[in-house]
C-alpha positions as CSV (number, residue, x, y, z in Angstrom):
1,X,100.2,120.8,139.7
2,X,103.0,118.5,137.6
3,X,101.6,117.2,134.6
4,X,102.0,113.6,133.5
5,X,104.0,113.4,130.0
6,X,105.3,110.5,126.8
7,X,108.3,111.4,125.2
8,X,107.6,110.2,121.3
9,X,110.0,109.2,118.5
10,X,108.9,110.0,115.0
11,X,109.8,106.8,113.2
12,X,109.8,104.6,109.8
13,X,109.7,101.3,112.2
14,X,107.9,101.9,115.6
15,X,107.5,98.0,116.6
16,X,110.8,97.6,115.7
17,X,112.0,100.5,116.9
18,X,110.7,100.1,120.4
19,X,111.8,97.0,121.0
20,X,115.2,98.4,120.7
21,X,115.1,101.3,123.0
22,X,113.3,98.8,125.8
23,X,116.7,96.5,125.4
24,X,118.8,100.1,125.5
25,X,116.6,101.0,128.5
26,X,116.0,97.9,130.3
27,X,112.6,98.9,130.0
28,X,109.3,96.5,128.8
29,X,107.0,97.2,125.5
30,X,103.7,97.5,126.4
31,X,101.6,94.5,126.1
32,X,98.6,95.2,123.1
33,X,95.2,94.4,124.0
34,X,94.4,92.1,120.6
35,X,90.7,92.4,121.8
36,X,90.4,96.2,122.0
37,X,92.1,96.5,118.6
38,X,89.9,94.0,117.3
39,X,86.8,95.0,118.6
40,X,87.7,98.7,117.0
41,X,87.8,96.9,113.7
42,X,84.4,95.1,114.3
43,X,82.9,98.1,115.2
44,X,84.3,100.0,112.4
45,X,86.1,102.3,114.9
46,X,89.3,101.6,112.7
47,X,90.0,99.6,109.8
48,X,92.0,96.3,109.1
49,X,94.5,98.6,107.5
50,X,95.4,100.6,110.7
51,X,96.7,97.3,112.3
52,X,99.1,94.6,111.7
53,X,101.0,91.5,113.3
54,X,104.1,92.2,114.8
55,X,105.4,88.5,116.0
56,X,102.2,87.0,115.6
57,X,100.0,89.6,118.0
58,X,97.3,91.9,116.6
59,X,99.1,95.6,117.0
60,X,98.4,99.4,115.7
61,X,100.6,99.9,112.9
62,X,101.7,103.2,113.5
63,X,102.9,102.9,116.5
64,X,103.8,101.4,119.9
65,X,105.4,102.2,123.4
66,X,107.7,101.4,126.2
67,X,107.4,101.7,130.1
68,X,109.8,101.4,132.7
69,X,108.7,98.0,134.5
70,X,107.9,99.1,137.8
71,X,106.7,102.7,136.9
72,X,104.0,103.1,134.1
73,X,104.9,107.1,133.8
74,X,106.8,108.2,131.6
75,X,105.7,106.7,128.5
76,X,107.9,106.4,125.7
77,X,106.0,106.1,122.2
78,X,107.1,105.4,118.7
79,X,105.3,106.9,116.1
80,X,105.3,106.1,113.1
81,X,105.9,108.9,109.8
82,X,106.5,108.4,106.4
83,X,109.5,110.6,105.8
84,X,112.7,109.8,106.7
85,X,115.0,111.6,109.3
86,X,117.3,114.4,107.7
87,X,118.7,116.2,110.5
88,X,120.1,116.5,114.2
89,X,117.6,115.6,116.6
90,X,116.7,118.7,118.7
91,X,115.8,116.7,121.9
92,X,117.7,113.3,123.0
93,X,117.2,111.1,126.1
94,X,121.2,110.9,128.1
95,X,120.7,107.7,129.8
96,X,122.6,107.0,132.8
97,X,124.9,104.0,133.0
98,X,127.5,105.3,135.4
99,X,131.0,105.5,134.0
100,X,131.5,101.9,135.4
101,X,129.1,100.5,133.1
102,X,129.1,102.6,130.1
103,X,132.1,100.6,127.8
104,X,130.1,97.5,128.0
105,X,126.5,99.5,127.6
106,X,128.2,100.5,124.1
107,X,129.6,97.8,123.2
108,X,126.2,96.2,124.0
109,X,124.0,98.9,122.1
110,X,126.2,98.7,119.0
111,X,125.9,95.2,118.9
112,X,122.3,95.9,118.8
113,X,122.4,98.3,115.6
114,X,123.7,101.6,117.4
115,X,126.2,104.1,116.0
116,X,129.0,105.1,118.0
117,X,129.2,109.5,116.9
118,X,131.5,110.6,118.9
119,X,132.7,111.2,122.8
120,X,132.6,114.1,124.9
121,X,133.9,116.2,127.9
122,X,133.4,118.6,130.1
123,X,135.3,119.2,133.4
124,X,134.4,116.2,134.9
125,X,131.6,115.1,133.2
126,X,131.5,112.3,130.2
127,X,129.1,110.8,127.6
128,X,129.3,108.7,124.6
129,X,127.3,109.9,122.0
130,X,125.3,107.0,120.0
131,X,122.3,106.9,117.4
132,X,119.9,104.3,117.5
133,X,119.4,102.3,114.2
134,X,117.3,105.3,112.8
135,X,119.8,107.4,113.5
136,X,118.3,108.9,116.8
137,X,120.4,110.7,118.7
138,X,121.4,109.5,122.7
139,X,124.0,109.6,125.0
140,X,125.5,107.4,127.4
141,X,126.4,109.0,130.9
């Protein structure tokens, strides 16, 4: 049996934040159901302090995800944390542009408050390392 799985970001901005990575992915955010949140603050499930507006809709402050727009699974979330990031991510998402594409995906992505780190090769593979503008860690492929 394969188990279903999110990938999640740690994060100082997550609404912010995942708006970003569903430009960088061509993915969507997920729509918020204003009702459900606000029916957890009626019911004193959660408090006006765990939500927000984030361009005028009702939203969980610590967090919020992206899909793909014609598969639901995986999940990308963005979480967020009060400390900031210090080191080399661990784990990073290589997206695949093809190497047709790639100059104009960085170009594109740094335009969008990406950081170009470096580029790399081996035999006949190559990427373009980037951060995103919390300094997370991807690479173009």
């Amino acid at each position: 049996m394969a188990y279903d799985f999110q990938v999640t970001f740690d994060c100082a901005q997550p609404h912010a934040l995942a708006e970003w990575w569903a430009d960088a992915l061509r993915w969507t955010v997920e729509p918020t159901d204003e009702g459900f949140i606000q029916a957890m603050v009626d019911q004193g499930k959660a408090t006006e302090e765990d939500t927000m507006r984030w361009r005028g809709v009702l939203v969980w402050r610590i967090g919020a995800a992206i899909r793909h727009p014609d598969d639901p699974s995986p999940r990308v979330l963005f979480q967020h944390v009060p400390e900031a990031k210090t080191v080399k991510n661990r784990v990073h998402l290589d997206v695949r542009v093809g190497a047709e594409q790639r100059e104009a995906e960085v170009a594109r992505l740094v335009a969008n408050g990406a950081t170009e780190l470096h580029r790399g090769a081996l035999g006949p593979f190559t990427w373009v390392t980037l951060t995103d503008p919390e300094g997370n860690e991807l690479c173009l492929t």
